[in-house]
KEFI-232394 format. One record per residue (C-alpha): x, y negated, z; residue in one letter. Coordinates in steps of 0.25 Angstrom, whole numbers, plus 5000, padded with zeros to 4 digits. Example, Ala and Ser with C-alpha at 12.3 -4.5 7.8 and 13.67 -1.06 7.14 Angstrom:
<figus>
504950185031a505550045029s
</figus>
This chain:
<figus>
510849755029x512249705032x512749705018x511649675007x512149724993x511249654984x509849604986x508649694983x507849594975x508249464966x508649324973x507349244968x507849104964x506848994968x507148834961x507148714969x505748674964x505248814964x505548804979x504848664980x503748714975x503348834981x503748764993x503048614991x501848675000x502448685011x503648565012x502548445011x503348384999x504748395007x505848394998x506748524999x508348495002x508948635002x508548764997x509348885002x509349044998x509349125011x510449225010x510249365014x508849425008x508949525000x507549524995x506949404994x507349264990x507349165002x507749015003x507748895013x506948775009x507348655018x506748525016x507048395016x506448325027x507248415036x505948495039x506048665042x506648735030x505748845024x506048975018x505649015004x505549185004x505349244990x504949384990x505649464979x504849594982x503449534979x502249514986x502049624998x503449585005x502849435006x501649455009x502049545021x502949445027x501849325026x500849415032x501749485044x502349345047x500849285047x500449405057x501749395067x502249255067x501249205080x502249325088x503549335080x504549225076x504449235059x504349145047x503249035047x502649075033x502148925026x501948965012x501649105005x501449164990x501649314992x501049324977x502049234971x501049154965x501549014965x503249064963x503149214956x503749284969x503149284984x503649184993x503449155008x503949015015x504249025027x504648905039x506148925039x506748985054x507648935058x509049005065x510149115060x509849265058x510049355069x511249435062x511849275060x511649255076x512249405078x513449355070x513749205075x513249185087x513749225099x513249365104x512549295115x511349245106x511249375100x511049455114x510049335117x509349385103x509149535107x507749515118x507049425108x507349515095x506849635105x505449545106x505449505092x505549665086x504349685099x503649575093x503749615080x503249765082x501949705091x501249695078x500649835075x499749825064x498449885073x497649765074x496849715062x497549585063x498649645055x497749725044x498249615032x499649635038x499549795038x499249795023x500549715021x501549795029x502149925024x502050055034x503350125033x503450285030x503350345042x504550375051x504450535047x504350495031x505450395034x506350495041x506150605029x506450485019x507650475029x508150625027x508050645013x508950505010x509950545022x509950695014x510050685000x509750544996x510650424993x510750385008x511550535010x512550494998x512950355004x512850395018x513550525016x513150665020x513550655036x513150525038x511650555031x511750695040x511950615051x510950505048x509850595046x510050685058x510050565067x508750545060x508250675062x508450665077x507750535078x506650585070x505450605080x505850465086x505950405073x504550455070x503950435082x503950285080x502850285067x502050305080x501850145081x502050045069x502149885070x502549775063x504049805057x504849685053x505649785042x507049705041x507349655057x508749635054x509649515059x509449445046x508049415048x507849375062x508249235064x508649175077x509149045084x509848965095x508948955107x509248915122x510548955130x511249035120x510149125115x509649145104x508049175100x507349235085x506749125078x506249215067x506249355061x506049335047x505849425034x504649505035x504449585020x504849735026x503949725037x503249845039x502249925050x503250035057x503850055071x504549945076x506050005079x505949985063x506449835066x507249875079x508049975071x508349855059x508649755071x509749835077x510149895064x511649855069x511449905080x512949865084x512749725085x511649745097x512149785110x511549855123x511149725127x510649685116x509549815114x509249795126x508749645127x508249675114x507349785120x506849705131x506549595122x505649695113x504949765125x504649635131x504049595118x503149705118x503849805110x504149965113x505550015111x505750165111x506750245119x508050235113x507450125103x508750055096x509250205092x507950235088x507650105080x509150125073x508850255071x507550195061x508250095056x509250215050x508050255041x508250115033x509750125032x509550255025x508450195016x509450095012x510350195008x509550275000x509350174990x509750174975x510450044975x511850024980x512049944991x513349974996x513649865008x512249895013x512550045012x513750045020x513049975032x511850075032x512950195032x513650125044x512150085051x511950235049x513350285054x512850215067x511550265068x512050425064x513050425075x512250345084x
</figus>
């Protein structure tokens, strides 16, 4: 979200020759000159390892949740990254076994995040972003899980509820749970009959599942200068809530802010997706925003206080309500 409150697990701390070591297989005896935390995670620990023979920096990605989260990423990125622009994984230990928590080292992508881009540059290089993130998303729901190739991928990802379960989860949190007493009682009414009249759309699409990124934000696509003014994806990172679901899943989390994208943009971006082999249903972004509204609630709904990420899910689902 907009505004993180707090991070949801501990900062893991990580000594210079801690990082020397776990890293020695993988620089040829270079000497490290900087180690930086990366800012912004509010789950794992990462940091950016550059060495000093001026080769490629690399990143360092402890996984605070244990086991399943790594080992999901290192085996999704090992499935899509001949199709689809992800981390090259050099060194693995989803056990932990050589530091006491699972680590992933990963070639360092170059560029700024998306949401930087959006915010610095000229709007220019975002519109020249909007076909290729449209055949990125189509690229990422081409893996469908039917083949055997991605049995040992299957065991690791996670199948959502299904969209009917989901939308009853939805009802009783916008009804009586703690989602109705931040939201109040005419926003939550509104929220859930908006819900209520999408719900044969909504439900219709558990009729195919693919490959679901599960956190498509601005924050973990990274992109860079390419020729005359435009811009292209050099990598979409962060893979741990990937799941098997419908695709608008990661269209919904993408155009989350639906205000920074105009017109012109959806629509490149759905020519892009289409031509990437991707199938977009009628009136796809108020669908996919629609979906994406069923996280916002969830996130209400929890125990903890998070106050700053609160106020943006209640103006997110202003929108969406009078939409």
């Amino acid at each position: 979200m907009a505004n993180p409150d707090t991070r949801c697990l501990p900062l893991i701390e990580v000594e210079l020759d801690q990082i020397r070591a776990l890293l020695s297989p993988v620089m040829n005896s270079a000497a490290i000159a900087k180690v930086e935390r990366v800012k912004g995670g509010l789950v794992n620990s990462i940091y950016r390892v550059t060495c000093a023979d001026g080769g490629d920096s690399l990143c360092l990605r402890i996984f605070a949740a244990g086991r399943l989260p790594c080992e999901r990423e290192q085996k999704i990125l090992s499935r899509v990254s001949a199709s689809l622009p992800v981390p090259d994984v050099l060194l693995a230990d989803c056990c932990g076994v050589e530091f006491g928590h699972p680590y992933l080292v990963y070639q360092w992508i170059e560029g700024i995040t998306l949401n930087e881009c959006r915010r610095q540059e000229p709007s220019v290089a975002l519109m020249s972003l909007a076909e290729p993130l449209g055949r990125l998303l189509g690229g990422v729901a081409r893996f469908s899980f039917a083949d055997s190739l991605n049995r040992e991928l299957n065991v690791v990802l996670a199948k959502r509820s299904s969209l009917e379960a989901l939308l009853t989860a939805n009802e009783e949190m916008l009804l009586r749970g703690l989602a109705r007493k931040r939201l109040g009682a005419t926003l939550a009414d509104a929220m859930w009959h908006r819900l209520e009249a999408g719900y044969v759309r909504l439900c219709a699409l558990d009729r195919t599942a693919c490959l679901v990124h599960g956190d498509l934000s601005g924050r973990n696509i990274i992109v860079t200068p390419a020729e005359n003014s435009a811009w292209r994806i050099s990598g979409l990172i962060d893979w741990e809530d990937a799941f098997s679901g419908p695709a608008l899943w990661d269209v919904g989390s993408l155009f989350r802010y639906a205000k920074r994208y105009s017109e012109s943009f959806c629509r490149r971006f759905e020519r892009g997706y289409c031509d990437a082999g991707g199938a977009l249903p009628e009136d796809w972004l108020r669908t996919a925003r629609l979906l994406d509204s069923t996280r916002l609630i969830a996130i209400l709904n929890e125990e903890r206080e998070l106050p700053g990420v609160f106020t943006d899910c209640r103006e997110l689902i202003e929108l969406i309500a009078s939409g």
